[in-house]
ROSE-4610 file (N, C-alpha, C; in Angstrom, 1 decimal, always signed):
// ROSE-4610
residu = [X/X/X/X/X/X/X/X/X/X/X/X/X/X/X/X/X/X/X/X/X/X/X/X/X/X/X/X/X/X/X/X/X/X/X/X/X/X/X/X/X/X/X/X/X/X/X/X/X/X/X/X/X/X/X/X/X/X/X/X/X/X/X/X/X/X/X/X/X/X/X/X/X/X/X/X/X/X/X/X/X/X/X/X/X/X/X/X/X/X/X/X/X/X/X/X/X/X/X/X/X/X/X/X/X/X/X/X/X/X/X/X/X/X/X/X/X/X/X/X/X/X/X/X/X/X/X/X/X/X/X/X/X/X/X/X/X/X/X/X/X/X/X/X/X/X/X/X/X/X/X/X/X/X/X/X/X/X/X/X/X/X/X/X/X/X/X/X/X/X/X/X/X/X/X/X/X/X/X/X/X/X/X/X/X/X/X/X/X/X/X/X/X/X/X/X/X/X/X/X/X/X/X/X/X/X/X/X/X/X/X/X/X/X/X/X/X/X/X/X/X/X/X/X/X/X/X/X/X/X/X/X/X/X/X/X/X/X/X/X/X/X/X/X/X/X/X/X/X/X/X/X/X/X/X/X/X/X/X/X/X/X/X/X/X/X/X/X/X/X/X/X/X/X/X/X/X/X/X/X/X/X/X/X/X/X/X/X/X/X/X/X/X/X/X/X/X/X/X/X/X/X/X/X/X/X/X/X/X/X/X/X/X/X/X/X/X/X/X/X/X/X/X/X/X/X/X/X/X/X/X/X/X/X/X/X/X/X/X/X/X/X/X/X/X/X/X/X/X/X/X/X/X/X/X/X/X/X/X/X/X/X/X/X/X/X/X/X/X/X/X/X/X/X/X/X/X/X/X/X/X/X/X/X/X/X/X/X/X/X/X/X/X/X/X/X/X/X/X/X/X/X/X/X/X/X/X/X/X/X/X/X/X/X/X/X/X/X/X/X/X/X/X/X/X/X/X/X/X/X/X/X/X/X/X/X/X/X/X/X/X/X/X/X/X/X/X/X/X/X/X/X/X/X/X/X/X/X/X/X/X/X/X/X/X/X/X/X/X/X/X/X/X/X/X/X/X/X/X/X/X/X/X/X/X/X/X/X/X/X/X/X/X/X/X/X/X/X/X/X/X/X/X/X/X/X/X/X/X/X/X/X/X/X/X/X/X/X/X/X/X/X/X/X/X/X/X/X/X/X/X/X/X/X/X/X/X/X/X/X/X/X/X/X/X/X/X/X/X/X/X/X/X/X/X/X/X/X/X/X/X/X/X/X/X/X/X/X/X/X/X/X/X]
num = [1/1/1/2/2/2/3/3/3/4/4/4/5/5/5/6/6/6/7/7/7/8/8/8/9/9/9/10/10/10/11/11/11/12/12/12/13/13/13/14/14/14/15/15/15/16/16/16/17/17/17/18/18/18/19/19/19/20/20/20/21/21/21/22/22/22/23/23/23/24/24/24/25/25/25/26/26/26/27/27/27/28/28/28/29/29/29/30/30/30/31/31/31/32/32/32/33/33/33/34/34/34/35/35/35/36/36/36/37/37/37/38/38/38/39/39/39/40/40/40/41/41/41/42/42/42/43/43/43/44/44/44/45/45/45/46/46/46/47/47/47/48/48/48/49/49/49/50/50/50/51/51/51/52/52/52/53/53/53/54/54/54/55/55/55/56/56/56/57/57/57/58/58/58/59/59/59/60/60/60/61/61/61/62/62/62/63/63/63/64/64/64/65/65/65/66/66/66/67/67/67/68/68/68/69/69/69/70/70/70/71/71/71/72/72/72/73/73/73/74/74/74/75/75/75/76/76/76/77/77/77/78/78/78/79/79/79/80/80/80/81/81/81/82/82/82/83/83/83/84/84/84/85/85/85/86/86/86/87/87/87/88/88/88/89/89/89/90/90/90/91/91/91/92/92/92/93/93/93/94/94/94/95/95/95/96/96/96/97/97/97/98/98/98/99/99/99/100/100/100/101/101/101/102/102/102/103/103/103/104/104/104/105/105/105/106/106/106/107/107/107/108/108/108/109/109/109/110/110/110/111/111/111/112/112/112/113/113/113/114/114/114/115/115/115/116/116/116/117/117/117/118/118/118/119/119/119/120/120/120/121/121/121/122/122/122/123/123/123/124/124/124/125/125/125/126/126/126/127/127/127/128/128/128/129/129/129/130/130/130/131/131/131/132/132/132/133/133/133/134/134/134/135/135/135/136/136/136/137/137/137/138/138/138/139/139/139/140/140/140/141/141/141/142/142/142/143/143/143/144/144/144/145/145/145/146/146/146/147/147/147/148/148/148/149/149/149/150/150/150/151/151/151/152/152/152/153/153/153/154/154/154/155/155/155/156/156/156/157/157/157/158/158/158/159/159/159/160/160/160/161/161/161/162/162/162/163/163/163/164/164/164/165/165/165/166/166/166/167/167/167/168/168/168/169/169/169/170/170/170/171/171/171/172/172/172/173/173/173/174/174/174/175/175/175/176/176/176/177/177/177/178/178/178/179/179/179/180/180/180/181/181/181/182/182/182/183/183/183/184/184/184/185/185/185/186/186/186/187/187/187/188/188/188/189/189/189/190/190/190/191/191/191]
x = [-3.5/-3.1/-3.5/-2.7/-3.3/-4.1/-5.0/-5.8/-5.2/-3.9/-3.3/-3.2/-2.3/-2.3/-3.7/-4.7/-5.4/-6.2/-5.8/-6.5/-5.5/-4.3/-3.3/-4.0/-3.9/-4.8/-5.7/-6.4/-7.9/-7.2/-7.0/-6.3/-5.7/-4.6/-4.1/-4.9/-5.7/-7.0/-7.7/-7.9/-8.4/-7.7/-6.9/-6.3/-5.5/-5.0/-4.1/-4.8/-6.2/-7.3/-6.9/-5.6/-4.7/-5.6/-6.3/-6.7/-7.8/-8.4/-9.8/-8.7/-7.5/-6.6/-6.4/-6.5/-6.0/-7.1/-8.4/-9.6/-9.5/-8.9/-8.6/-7.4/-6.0/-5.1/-5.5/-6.4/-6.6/-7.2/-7.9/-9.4/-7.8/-7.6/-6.3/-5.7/-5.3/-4.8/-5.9/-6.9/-7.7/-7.9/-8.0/-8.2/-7.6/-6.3/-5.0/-5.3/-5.4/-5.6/-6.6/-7.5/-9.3/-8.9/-8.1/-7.7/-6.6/-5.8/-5.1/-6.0/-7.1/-7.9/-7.3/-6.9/-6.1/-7.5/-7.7/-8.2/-9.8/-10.6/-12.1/-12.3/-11.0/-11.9/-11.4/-11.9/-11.9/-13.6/-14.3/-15.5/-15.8/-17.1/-17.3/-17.5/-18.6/-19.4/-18.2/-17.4/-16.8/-15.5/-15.5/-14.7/-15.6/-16.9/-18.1/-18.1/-18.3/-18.6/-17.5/-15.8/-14.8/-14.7/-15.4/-15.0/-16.1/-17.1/-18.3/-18.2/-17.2/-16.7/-15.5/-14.5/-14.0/-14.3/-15.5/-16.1/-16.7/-17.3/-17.9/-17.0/-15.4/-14.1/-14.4/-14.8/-14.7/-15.8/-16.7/-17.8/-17.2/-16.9/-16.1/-15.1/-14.3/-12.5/-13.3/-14.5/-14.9/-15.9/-16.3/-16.8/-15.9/-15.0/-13.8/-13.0/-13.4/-12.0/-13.5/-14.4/-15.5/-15.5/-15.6/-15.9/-14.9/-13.6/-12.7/-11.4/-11.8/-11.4/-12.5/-13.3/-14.5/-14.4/-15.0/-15.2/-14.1/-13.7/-13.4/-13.2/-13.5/-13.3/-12.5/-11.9/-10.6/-11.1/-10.6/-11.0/-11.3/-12.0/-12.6/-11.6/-10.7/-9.3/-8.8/-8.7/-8.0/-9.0/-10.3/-11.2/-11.1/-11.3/-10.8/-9.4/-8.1/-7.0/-7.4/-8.0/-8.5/-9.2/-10.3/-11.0/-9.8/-9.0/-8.7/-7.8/-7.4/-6.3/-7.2/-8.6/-9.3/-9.6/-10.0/-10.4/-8.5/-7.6/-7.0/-6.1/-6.7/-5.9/-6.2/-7.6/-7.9/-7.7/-7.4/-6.2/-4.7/-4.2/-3.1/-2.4/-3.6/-3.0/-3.6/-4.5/-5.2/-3.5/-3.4/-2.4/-1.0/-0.8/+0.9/+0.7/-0.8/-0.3/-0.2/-0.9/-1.1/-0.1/+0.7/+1.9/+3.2/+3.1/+4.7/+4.5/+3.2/+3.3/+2.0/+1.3/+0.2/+0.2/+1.4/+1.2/+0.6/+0.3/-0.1/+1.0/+0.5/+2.0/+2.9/+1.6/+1.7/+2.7/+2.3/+3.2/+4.7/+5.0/+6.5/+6.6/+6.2/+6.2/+7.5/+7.8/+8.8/+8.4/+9.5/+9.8/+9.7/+8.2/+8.4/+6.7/+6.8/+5.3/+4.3/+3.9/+3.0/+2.3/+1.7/+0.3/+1.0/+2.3/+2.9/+3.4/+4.0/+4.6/+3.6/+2.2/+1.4/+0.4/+0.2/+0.0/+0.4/+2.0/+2.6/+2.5/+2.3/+2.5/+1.0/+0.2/-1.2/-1.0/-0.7/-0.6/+0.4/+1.2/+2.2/+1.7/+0.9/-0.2/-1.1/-1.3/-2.7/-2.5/-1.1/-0.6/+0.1/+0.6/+1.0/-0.3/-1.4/-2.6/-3.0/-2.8/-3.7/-2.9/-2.3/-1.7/-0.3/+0.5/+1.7/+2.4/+3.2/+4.4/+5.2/+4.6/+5.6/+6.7/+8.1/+9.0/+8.5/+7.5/+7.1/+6.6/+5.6/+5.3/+6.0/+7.1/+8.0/+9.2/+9.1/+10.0/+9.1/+7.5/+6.3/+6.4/+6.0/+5.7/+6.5/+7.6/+9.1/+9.3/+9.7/+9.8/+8.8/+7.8/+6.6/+7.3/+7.1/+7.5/+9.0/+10.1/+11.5/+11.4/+10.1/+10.5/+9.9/+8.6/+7.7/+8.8/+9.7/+10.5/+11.7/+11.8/+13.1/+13.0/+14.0/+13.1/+13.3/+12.6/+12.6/+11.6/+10.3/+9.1/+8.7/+9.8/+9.3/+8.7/+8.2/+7.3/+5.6/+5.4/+3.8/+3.4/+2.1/+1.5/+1.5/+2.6/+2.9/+1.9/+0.3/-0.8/-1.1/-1.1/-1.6/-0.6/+0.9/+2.0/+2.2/+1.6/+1.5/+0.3/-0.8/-2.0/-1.1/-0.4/-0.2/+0.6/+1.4/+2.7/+1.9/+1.1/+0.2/-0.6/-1.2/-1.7/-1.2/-0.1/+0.7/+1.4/+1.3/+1.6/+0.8/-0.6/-1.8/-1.7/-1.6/-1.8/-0.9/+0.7/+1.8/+1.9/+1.3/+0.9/+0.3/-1.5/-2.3/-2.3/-0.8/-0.6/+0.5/+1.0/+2.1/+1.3/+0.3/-0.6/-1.1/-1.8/-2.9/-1.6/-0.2/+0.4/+0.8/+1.2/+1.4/+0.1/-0.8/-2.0/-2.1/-2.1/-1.9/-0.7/+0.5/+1.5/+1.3/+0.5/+0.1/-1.0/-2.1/-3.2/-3.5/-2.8/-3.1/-3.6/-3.1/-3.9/-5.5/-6.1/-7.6/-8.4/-8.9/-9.6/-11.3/-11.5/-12.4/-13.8/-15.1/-15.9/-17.0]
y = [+10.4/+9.4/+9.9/+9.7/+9.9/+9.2/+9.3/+8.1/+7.0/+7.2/+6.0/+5.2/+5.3/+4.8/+4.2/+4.5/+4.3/+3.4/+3.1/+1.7/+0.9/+1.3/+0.3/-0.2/+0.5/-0.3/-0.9/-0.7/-1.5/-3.1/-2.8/-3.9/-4.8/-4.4/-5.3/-6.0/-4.7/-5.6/-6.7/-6.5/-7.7/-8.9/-8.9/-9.9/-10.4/-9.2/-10.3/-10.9/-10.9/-11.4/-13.2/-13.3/-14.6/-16.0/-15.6/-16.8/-17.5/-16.9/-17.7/-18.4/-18.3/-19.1/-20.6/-20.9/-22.0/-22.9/-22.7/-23.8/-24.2/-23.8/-23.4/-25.2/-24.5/-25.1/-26.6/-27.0/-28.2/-28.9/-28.0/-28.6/-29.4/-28.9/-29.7/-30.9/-30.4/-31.9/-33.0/-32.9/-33.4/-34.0/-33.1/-33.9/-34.8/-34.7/-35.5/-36.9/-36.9/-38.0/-39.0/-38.3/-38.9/-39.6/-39.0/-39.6/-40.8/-40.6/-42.3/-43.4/-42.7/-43.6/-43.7/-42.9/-43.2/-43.0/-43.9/-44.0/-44.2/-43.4/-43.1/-42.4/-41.6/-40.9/-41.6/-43.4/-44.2/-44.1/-43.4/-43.1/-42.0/-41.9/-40.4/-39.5/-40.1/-39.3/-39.0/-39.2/-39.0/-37.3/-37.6/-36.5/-35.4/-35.4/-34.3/-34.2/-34.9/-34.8/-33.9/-33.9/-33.2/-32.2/-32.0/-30.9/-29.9/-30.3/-29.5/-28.8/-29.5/-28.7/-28.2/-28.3/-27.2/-25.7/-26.1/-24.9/-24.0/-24.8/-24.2/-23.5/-23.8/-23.4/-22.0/-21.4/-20.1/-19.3/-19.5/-18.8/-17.8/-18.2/-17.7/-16.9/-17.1/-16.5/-15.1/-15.3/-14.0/-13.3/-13.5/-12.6/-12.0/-12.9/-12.2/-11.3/-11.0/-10.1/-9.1/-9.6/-8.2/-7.4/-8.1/-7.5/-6.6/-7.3/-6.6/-5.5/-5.5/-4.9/-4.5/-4.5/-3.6/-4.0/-3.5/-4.0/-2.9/-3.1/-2.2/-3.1/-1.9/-2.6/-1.9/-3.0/-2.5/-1.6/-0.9/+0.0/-0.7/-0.4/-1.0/-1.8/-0.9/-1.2/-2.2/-2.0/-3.3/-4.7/-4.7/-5.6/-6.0/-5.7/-5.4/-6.7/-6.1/-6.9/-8.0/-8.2/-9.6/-10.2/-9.8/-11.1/-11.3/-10.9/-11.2/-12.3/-12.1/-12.9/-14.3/-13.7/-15.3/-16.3/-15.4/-16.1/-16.9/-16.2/-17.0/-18.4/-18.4/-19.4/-20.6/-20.7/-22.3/-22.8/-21.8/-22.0/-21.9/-21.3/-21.8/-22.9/-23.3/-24.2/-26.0/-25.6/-27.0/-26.9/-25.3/-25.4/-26.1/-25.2/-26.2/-27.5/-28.1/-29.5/-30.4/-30.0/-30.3/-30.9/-29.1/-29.2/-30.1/-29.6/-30.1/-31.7/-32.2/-33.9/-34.0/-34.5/-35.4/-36.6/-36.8/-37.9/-38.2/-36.9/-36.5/-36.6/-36.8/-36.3/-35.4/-34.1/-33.2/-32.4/-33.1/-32.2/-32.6/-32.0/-32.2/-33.4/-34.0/-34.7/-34.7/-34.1/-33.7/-34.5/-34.8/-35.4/-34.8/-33.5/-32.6/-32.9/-32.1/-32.3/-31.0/-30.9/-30.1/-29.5/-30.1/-29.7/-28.4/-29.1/-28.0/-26.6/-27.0/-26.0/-24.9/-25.4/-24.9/-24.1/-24.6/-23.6/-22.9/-23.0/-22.1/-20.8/-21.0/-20.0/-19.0/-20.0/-18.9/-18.7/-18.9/-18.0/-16.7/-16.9/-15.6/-14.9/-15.1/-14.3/-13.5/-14.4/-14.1/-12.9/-12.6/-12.1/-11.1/-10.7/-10.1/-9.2/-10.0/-9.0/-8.5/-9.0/-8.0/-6.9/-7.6/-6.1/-6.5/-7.4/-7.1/-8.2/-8.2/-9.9/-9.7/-10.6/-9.5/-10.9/-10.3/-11.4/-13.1/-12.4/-14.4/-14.6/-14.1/-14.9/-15.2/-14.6/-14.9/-16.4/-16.7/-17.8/-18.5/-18.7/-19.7/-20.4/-19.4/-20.0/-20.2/-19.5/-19.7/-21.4/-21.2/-22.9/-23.9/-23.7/-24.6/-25.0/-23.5/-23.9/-24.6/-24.5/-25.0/-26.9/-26.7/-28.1/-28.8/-28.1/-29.3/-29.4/-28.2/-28.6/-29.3/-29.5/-30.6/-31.9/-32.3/-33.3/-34.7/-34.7/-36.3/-37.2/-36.0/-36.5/-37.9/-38.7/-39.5/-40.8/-41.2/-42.9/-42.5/-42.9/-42.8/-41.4/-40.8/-39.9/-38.7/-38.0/-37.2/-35.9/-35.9/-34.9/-34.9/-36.1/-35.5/-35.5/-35.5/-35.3/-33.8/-33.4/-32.1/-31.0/-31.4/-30.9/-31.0/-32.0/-31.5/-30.6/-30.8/-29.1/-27.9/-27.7/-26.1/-26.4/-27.5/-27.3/-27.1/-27.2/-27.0/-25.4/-24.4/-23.8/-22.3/-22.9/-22.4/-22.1/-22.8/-22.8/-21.6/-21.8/-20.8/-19.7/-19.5/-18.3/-17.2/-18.0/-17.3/-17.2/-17.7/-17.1/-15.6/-16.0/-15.1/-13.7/-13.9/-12.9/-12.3/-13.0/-11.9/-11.5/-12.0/-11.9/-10.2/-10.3/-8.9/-8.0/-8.4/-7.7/-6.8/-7.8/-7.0/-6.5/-6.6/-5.2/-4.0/-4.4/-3.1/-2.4/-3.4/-2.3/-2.6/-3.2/-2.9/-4.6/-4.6/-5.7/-5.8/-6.9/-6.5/-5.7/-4.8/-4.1/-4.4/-4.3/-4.4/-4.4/-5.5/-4.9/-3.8]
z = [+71.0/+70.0/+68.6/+67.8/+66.6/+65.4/+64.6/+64.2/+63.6/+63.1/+62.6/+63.5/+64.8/+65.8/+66.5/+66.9/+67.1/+66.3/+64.8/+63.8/+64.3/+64.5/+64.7/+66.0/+67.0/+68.5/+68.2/+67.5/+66.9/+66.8/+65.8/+64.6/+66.4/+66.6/+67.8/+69.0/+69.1/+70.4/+69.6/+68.4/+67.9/+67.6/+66.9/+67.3/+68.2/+69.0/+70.2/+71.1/+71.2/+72.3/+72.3/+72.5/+72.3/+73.0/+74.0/+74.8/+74.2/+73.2/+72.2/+71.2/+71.0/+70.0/+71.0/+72.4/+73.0/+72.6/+72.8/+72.3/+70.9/+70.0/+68.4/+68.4/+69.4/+69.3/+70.1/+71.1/+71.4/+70.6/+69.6/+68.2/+67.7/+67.2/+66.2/+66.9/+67.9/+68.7/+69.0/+69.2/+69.2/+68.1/+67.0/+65.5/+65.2/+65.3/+65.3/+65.6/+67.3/+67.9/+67.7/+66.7/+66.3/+64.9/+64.2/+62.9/+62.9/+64.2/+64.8/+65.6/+65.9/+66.4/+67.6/+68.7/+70.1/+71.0/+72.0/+72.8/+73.1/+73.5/+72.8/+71.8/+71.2/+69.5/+69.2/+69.1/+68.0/+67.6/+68.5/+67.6/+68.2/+66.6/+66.3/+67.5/+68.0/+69.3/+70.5/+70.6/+70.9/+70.9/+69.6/+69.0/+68.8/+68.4/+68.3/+69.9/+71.2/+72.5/+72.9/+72.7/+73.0/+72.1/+70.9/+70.2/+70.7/+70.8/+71.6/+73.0/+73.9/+75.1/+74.8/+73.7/+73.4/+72.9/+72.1/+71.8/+72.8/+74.2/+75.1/+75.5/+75.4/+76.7/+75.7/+74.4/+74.3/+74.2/+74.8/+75.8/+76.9/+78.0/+79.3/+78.1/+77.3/+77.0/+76.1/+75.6/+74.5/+75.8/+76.8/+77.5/+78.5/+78.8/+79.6/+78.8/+77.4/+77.0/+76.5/+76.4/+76.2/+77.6/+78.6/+80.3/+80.3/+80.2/+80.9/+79.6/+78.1/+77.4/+76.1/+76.7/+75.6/+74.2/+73.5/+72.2/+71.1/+70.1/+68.7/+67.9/+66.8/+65.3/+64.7/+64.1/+63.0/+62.2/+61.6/+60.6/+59.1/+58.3/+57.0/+56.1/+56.2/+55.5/+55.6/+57.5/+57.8/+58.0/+58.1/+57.9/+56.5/+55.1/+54.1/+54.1/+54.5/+54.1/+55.2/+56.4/+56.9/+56.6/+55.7/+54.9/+53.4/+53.1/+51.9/+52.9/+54.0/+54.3/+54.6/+54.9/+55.1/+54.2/+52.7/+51.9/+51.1/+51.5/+50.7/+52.3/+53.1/+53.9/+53.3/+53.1/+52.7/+51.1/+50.2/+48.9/+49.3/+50.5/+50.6/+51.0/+52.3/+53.1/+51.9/+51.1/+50.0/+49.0/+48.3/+47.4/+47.6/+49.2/+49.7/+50.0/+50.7/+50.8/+49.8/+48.6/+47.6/+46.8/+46.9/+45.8/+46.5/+48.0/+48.2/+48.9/+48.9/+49.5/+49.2/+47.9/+47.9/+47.2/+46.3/+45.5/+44.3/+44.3/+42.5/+41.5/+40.3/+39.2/+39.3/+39.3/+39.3/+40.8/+42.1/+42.7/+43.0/+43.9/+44.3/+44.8/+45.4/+46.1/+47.2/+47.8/+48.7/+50.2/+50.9/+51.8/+53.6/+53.2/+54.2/+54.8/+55.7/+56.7/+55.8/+54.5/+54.3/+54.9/+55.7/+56.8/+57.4/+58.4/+58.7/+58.6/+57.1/+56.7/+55.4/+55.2/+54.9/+55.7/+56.8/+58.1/+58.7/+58.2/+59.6/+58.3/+57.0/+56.0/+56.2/+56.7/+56.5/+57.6/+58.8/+59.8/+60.0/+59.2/+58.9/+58.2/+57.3/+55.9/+57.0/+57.7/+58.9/+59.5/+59.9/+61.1/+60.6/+58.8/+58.1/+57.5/+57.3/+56.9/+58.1/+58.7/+60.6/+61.1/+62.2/+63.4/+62.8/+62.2/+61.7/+62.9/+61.9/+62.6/+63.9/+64.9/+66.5/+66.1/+67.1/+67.5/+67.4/+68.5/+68.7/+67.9/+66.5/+65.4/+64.4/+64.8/+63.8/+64.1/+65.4/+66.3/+66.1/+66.6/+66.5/+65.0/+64.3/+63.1/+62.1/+62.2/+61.9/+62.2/+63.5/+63.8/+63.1/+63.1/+62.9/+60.9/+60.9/+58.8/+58.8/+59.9/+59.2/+59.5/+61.1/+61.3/+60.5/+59.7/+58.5/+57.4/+57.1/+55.8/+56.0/+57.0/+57.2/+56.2/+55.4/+54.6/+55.1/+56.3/+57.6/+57.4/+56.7/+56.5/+55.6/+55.4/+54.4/+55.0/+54.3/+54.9/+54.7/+56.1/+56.7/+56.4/+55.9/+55.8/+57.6/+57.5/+58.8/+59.0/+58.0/+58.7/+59.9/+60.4/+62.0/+63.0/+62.6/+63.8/+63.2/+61.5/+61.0/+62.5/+62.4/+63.2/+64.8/+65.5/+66.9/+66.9/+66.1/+65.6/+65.7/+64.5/+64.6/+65.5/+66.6/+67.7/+68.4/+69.1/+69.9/+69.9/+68.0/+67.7/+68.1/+68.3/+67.9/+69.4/+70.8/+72.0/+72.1/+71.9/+72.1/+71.4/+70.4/+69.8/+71.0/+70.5/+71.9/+73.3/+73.7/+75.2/+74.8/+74.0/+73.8/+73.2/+72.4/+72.3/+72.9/+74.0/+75.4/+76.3/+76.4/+77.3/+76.4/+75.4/+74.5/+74.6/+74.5/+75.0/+76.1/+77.3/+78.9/+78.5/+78.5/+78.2/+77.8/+76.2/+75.9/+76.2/+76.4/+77.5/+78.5/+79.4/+80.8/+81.3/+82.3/+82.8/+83.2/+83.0/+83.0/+84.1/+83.4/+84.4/+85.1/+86.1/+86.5/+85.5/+85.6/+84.6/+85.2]
């Protein structure tokens, strides 16, 4: 292989390790449901008690992809354009909800799911600064940004039917990720 290729493998094994994105994608749904107040996350301890065994669910998913696919690091470069992509998700995703639905003077005030269609933008930024945009991030997040801009959104404040969208987004990303994974290197091997 040649070293381009081989940053490029880097870069991929790092990010497609898709199954640490499923605990990610329930956090959100979860959030969702805690901010309607459905069921027991109508209190706190509750939502801290379920967010805390979500976090445990990625214990097991980061040693199973160390066991069974070893460790690399992207090359500096491309560490480099992923923190720049980190530092600008949370001015992107504050800027679009901001601008296109907060009720300011100042923004648009547009008739669309912001949440949505502000996350589905930093995760294309996300996915554009890393290993590069596959088919399915482009169908995932694609869909996620057309359904927030549909302009249906009007009435009741739609952030948390915004949050089950990219949670649900977040889940089907990272299957479709490790499933791209095992394709390209192999099904897990023994540790």
């Amino acid at each position: 292989m040649r070293h381009n290729d081989l940053q490029r493998a880097a870069a991929g094994l790092s990010y497609l390790r898709g199954l640490r994105l499923i605990p990610a994608g329930f956090l959100l749904i979860v959030a969702a449901l805690a901010n309607e107040n459905v069921g027991p996350l109508r209190d706190d301890w509750a939502f801290l008690l379920i967010a805390g065994m979500v976090g445990l669910a990625y214990v097991p998913i980061a040693r199973f992809y160390r066991e069974h696919y070893g460790r690399m690091s992207p090359s500096a470069r491309q560490q480099v354009r992923e923190g720049a992509a980190l530092v600008a998700a949370p001015l992107v995703m504050v800027a679009g909800a901001s601008l296109l639905r907060s009720g300011a003077s100042w923004s648009l005030d547009l008739p669309v799911n912001a949440l949505a269609v502000a996350f589905a933008g930093v995760m294309l930024i996300s996915y554009a600064a890393g290993p590069g945009i596959r088919a399915h991030h482009l169908v995932i997040w694609g869909s996620l940004l057309l359904v927030g801009a549909v302009p249906l959104w009007d009435g009741a404040d739609p952030s948390n039917v915004g949050l089950v969208l990219a949670g649900i987004a977040v889940v089907a990303s990272g299957v479709l990720d490790h499933r791209l994974l095992v394709r390209t290197f192999g099904a897990p091997r023994d540790a």
